[in-house]
C-alpha positions as CSV (number, residue, x, y, z in Angstrom):
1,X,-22.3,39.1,170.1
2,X,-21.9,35.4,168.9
3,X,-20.6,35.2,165.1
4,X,-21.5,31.5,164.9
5,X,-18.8,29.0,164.7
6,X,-17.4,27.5,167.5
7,X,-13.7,28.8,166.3
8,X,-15.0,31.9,165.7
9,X,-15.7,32.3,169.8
10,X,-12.6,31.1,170.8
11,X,-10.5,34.4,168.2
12,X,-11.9,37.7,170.2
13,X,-10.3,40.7,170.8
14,X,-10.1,43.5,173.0
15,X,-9.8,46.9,170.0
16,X,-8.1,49.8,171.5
17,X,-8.2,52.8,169.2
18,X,-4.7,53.0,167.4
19,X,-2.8,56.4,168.3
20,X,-0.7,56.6,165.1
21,X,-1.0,55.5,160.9
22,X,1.7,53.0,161.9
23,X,-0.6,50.6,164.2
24,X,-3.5,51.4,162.2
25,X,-1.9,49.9,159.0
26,X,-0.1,46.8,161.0
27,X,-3.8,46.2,162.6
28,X,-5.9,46.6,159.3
29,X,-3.5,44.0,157.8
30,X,-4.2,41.6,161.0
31,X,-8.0,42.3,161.0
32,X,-8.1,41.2,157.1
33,X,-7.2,37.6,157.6
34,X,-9.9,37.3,160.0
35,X,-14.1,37.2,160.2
36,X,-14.7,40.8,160.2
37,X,-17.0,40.8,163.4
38,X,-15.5,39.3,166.8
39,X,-17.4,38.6,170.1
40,X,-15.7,40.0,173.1
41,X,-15.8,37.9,176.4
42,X,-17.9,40.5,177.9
43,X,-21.2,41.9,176.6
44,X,-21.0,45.4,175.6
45,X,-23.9,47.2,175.6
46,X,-25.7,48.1,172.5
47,X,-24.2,51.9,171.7
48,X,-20.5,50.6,172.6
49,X,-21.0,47.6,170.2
50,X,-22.3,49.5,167.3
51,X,-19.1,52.0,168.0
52,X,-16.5,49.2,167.8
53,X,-18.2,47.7,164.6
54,X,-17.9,51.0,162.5
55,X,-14.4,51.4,163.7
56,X,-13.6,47.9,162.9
57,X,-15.3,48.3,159.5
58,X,-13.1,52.1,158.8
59,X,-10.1,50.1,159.4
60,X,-10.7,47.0,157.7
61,X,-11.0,49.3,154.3
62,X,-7.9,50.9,155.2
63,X,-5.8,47.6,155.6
64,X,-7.1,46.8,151.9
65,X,-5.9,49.7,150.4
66,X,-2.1,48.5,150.6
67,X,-2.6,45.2,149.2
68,X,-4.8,46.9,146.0
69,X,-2.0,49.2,145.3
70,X,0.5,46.1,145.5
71,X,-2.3,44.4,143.5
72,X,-2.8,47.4,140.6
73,X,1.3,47.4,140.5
74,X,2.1,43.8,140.0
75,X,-0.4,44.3,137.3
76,X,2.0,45.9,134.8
77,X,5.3,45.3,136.4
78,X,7.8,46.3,133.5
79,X,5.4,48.1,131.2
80,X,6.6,51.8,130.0
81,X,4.5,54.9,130.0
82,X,3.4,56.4,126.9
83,X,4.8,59.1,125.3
84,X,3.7,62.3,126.5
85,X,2.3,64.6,123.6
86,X,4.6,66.4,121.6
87,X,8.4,64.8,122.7
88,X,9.4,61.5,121.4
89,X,11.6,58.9,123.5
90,X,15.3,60.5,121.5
91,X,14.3,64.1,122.1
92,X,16.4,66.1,123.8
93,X,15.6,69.8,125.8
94,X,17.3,72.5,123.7
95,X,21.0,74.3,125.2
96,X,21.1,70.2,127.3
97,X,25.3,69.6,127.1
98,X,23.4,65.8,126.1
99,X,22.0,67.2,122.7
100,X,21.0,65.6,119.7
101,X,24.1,65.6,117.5
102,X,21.8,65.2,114.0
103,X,20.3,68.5,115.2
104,X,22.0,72.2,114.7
105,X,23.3,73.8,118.6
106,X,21.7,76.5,119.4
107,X,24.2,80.3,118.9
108,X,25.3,81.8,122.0
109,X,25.9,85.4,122.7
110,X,28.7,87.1,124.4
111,X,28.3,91.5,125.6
112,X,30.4,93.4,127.4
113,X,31.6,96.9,128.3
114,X,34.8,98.7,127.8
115,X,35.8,101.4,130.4
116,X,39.0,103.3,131.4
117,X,40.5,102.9,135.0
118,X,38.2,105.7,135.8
119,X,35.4,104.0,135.3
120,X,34.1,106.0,132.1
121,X,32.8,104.1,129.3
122,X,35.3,104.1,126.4
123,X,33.4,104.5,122.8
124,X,35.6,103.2,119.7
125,X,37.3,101.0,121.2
126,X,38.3,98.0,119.1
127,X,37.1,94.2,120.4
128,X,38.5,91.1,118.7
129,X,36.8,87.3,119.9
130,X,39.0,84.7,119.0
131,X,38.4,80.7,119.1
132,X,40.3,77.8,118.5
133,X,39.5,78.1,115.1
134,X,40.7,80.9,112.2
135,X,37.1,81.5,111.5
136,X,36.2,82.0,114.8
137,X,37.6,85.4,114.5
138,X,35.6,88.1,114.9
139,X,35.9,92.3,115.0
140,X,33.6,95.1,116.0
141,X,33.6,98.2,118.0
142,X,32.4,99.1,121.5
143,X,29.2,101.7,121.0
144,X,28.7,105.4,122.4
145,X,27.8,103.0,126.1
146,X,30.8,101.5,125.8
147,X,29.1,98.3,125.3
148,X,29.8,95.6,122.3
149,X,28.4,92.0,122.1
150,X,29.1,89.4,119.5
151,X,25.9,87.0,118.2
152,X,25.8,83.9,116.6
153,X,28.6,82.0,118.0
154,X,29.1,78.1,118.4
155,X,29.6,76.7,121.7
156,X,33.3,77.2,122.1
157,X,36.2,78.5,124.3
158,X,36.8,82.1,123.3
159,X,38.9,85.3,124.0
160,X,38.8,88.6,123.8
161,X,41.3,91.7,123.3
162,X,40.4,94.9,123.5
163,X,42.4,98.1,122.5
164,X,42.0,101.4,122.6
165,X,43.5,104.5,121.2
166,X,46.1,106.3,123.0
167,X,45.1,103.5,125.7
168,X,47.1,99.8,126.4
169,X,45.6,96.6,125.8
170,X,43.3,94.4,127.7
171,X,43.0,91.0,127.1
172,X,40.2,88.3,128.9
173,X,40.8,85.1,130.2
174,X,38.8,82.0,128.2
175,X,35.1,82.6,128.1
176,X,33.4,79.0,127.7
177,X,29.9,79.5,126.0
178,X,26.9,76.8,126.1
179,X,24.6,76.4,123.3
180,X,21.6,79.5,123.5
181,X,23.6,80.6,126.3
182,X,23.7,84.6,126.3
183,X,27.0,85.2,128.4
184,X,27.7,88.6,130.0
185,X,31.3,89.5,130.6
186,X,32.2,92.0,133.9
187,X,33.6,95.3,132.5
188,X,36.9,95.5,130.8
189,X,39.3,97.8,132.1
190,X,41.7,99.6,129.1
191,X,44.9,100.4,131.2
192,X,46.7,104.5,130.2
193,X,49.0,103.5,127.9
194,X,52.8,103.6,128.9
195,X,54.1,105.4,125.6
196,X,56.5,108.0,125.5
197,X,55.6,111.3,125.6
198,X,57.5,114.1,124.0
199,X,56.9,118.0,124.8
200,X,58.4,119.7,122.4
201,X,59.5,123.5,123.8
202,X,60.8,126.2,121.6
203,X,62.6,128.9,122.8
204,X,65.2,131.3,121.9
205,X,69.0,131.1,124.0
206,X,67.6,135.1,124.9
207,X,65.0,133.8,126.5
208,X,66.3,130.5,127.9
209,X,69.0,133.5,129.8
210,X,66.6,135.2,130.8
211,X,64.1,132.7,133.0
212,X,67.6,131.5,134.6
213,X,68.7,134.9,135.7
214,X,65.4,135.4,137.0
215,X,65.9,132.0,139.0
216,X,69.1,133.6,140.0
217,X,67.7,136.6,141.2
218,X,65.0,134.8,143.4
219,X,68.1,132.9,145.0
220,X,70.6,135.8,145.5
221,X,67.6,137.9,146.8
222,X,67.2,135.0,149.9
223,X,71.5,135.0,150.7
224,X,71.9,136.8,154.1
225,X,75.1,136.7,156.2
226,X,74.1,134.4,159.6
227,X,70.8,134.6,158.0
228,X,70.1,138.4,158.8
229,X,72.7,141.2,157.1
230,X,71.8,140.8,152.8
231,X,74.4,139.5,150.6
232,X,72.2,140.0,147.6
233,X,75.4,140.9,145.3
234,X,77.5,137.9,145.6
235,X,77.0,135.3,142.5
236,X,78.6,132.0,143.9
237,X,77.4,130.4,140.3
238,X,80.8,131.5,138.2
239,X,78.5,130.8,134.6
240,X,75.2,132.9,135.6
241,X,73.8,134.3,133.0
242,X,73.6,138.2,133.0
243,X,70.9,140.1,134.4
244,X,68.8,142.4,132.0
245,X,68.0,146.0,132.9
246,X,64.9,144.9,135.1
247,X,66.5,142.5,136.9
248,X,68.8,145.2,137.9
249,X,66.6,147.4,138.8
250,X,64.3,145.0,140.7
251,X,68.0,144.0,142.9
252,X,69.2,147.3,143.8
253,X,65.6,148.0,145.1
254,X,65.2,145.5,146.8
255,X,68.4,146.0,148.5
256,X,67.6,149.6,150.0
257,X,64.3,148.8,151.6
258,X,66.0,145.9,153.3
259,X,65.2,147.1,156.8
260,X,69.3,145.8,157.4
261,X,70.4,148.7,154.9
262,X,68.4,151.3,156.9
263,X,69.7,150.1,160.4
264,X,73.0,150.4,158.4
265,X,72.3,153.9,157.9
266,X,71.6,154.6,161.3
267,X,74.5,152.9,162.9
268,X,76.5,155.5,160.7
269,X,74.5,158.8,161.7
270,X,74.9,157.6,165.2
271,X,78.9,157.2,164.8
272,X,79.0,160.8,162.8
273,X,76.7,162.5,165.4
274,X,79.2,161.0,168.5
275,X,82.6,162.9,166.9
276,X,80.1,165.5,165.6
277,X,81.3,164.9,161.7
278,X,79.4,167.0,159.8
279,X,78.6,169.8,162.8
280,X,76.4,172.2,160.2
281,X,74.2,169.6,161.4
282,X,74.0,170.6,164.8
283,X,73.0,167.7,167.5
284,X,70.8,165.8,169.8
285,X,67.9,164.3,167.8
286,X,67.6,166.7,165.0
287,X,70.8,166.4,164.2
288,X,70.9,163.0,163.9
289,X,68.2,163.0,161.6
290,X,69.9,164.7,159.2
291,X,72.9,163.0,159.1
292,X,70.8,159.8,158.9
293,X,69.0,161.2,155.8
294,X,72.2,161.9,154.1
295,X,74.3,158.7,154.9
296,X,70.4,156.9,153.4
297,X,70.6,159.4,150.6
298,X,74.2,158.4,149.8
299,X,73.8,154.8,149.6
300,X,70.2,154.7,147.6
301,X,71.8,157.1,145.4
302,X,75.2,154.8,144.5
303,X,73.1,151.4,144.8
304,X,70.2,152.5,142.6
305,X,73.0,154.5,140.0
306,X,75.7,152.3,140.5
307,X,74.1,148.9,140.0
308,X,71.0,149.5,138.1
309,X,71.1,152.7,136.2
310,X,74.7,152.8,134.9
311,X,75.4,148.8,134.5
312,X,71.6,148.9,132.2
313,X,73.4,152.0,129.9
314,X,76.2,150.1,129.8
315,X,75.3,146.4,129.9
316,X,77.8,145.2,132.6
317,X,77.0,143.1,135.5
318,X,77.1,144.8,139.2
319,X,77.5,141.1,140.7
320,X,80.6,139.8,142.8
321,X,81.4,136.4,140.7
322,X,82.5,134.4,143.8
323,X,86.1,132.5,142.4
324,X,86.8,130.4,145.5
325,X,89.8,128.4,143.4
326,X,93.7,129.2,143.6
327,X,96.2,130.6,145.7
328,X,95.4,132.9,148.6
329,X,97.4,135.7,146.9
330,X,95.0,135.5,143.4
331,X,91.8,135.3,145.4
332,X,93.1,138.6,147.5
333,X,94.0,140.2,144.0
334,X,91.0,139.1,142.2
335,X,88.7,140.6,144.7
336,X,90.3,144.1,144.9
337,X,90.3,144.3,141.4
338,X,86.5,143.5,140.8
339,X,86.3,147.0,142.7
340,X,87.5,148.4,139.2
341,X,86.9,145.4,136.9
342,X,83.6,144.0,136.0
343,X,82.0,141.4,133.9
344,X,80.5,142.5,131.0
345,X,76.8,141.3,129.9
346,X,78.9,139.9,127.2
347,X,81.0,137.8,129.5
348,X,84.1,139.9,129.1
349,X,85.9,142.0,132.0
350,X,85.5,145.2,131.4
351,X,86.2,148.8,133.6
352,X,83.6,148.9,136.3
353,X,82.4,152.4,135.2
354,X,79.0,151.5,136.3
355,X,80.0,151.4,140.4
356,X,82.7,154.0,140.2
357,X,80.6,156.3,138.4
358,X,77.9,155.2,140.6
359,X,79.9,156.2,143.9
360,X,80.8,159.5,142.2
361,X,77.8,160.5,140.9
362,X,76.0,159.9,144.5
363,X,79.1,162.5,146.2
364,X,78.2,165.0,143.7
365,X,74.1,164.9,144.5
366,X,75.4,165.0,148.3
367,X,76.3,168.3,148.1
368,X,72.4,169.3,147.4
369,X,72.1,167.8,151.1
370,X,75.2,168.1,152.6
371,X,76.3,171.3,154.9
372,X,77.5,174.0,153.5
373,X,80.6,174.0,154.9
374,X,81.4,170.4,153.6
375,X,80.5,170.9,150.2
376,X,82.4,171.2,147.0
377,X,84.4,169.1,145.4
378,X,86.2,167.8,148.2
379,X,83.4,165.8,149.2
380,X,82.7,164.4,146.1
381,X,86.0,162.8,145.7
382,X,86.1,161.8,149.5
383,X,82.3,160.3,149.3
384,X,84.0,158.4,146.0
385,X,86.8,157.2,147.2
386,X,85.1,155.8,150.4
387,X,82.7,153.7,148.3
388,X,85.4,152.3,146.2
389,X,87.9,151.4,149.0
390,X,85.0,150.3,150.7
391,X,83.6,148.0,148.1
392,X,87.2,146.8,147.6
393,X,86.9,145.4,151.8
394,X,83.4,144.4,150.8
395,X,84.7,142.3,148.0
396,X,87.9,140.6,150.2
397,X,85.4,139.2,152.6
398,X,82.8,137.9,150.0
399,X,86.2,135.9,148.7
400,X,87.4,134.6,152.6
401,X,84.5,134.9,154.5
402,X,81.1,135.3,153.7
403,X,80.1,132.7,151.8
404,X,80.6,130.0,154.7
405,X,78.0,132.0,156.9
406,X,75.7,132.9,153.9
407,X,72.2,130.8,153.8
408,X,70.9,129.4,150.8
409,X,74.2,129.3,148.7
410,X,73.3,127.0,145.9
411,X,74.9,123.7,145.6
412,X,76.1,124.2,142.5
413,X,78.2,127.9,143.4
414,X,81.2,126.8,143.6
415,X,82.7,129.8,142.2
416,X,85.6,129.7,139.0
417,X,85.3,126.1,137.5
């Protein structure tokens, strides 16, 4: 198509399509310097021309639009907007660190909670904030959630310190606040309070004696020579306290049902059945059960008379009070006279009529049981005179011997300061 001047002809084009807003923008701008239409150096056929002219037309608008915007710009270069409605140029957004100084800030608002290391809330617990200033001071109490919060408040650095009865102190590190800001603190944890705490116990010296003899009896009830034959009579503590009557019942007791004291009793039978002691007894099995029965009978009859019944009518101790200090000689005299001397509930040696009447009165009810040839008085002296020599042995190797191979000797029975 011929646009008419001659210099028109000669400026044609070939148009591609562009493929991107880039080419389309840098072509527009070319395409607006020049005659809108341009005559290609090939006819085109109708359809195709008509084609090329709308696109030409679509893109010469859009190369226009640039410039206009540039145009509508440049048309106020440095003018301002107007105010929007309802702010001014020197307002300011309220709680903005830029505020108006003319214009009052805006309080803030600090809450918290109190709790105990626990994690239960504490209620009545007292909470002081504290600023830079004296009158920044403020008090309240935290609330049956544990929670208190303070209202009101400048923009400031503050602190708070919280205490709580029969509780320590808690103090926070400083809590900055903004203007309107509403500032919730993590949980305070009171601390138990490191005071001093006094138990006051009131008791009689009666009954302070007592609980330690009982402690004493548990001990003495767990001695046993090479941990097996009972030592349950030997005191190694020199200042033990004395045993009331149901202690010393509660020992001698114990003592005879030891399964040691009946093997004991058998060992005994078996030696008086071998030389045939005792022969109204007769032999084999039957009559070693009767002489088993008797030597048992003899010795629950001077442990339970001897050291429970007697020593509770007459308030002396049937212990052996271990001495363990001087020469060899005093030891060996101390211990054969504890076979006729005893302590006293009082703490005073006294005569031991508690074991020797003990051991007597068991050789008189052995002649209820005894044969009849072998009873009389006889055999209550002989029966009487055994226990006491033989207590008197007993007492010599508690002194020398036993308490080296006895368990559980406390490590305060030393014996005689």
């Amino acid at each position: 198509m011929d646009t008419g001047s001659p210099q028109s002809r000669q400026n044609f084009v070939m148009f591609a399509p562009p493929m991107d807003l880039h080419n389309c923008i840098r072509t527009s701008r070319v395409l607006a310097r020049r005659p809108l239409l341009t005559v290609c150096r090939r006819r085109v056929p109708g359809r195709a021309a008509r084609n090329h002219l709308l696109i030409l037309v679509a893109l010469s608008l859009c190369g226009m639009t640039a410039p206009a915007q540039q145009a509508s710009r440049s048309l106020i270069p440095n003018a301002d907007l107007p105010d929007a409605p309802g702010f001014s140029p020197g307002v300011q957004i309220a709680g903005d660190p830029a505020q108006n100084p003319s214009e009052p800030a805006a309080p803030a608002t600090i809450e918290g909670t109190v709790v105990d290391p626990n994690g239960d809330v504490v209620q009545g617990a007292q909470v002081v904030l504290s600023g830079p200033n004296p009158e920044d001071r403020h008090e309240t109490t935290s609330g049956s959630n544990g929670q208190f919060t303070f209202t009101g408040l400048p923009p400031e650095k503050y602190k708070i310190t919280v205490t709580g009865r029969g509780m320590g102190t808690v103090v926070s590190p400083n809590i900055r606040v903004r203007a309107g800001q509403i500032r919730f603190l993590p949980q305070l944890v009171l601390p138990v309070s490191a005071g001093v705490t006094e138990i006051h116990v009131v008791a009689n010296e009666k009954q302070i004696q007592e609980e330690q003899a009982d402690i004493d009896v548990h001990i003495e009830e767990s001695q046993r020579v090479l941990g097996v034959v009972p030592n349950f009579y030997s005191s190694f503590d020199w200042n033990a306290p004395p045993l009331d009557a149901k202690q010393k019942f509660r020992l001698a007791f114990r003592a005879e049902i030891d399964p040691i004291t009946i093997l004991g009793a058998a060992v005994i039978a078996g030696g008086e059945e071998y030389k045939k002691i005792y022969p109204g007894y007769g032999s084999e099995v039957g009559g070693f059960s009767k002489r088993f029965a008797a030597q048992y009978a003899n010795d629950w009859n001077s442990r339970m008379i001897g050291s429970a019944l007697l020593p509770s009518l007459f308030h002396q101790d049937p212990r052996y009070f271990y001495k363990g200090t001087g020469s060899i000689r005093s030891r060996a005299l101390y211990a054969i006279r504890s076979a006729f001397i005893c302590r006293g509930d009082n703490g005073k040696d006294e005569f031991d009529f508690s074991h020797i009447g003990g051991d007597f009165a068991a050789g008189a009810l052995s002649n209820l049981y005894y044969p009849e040839s072998s009873e009389g008085v006889k055999l209550v002296f002989s029966n009487g005179l055994i226990e006491i020599g033989g207590m008197a042995g007993t007492n010599l190797l508690r002194e020398f011997v036993l308490r080296g191979i006895t368990s559980h000797v406390p490590i305060h029975g030393a014996g005689q300061p």
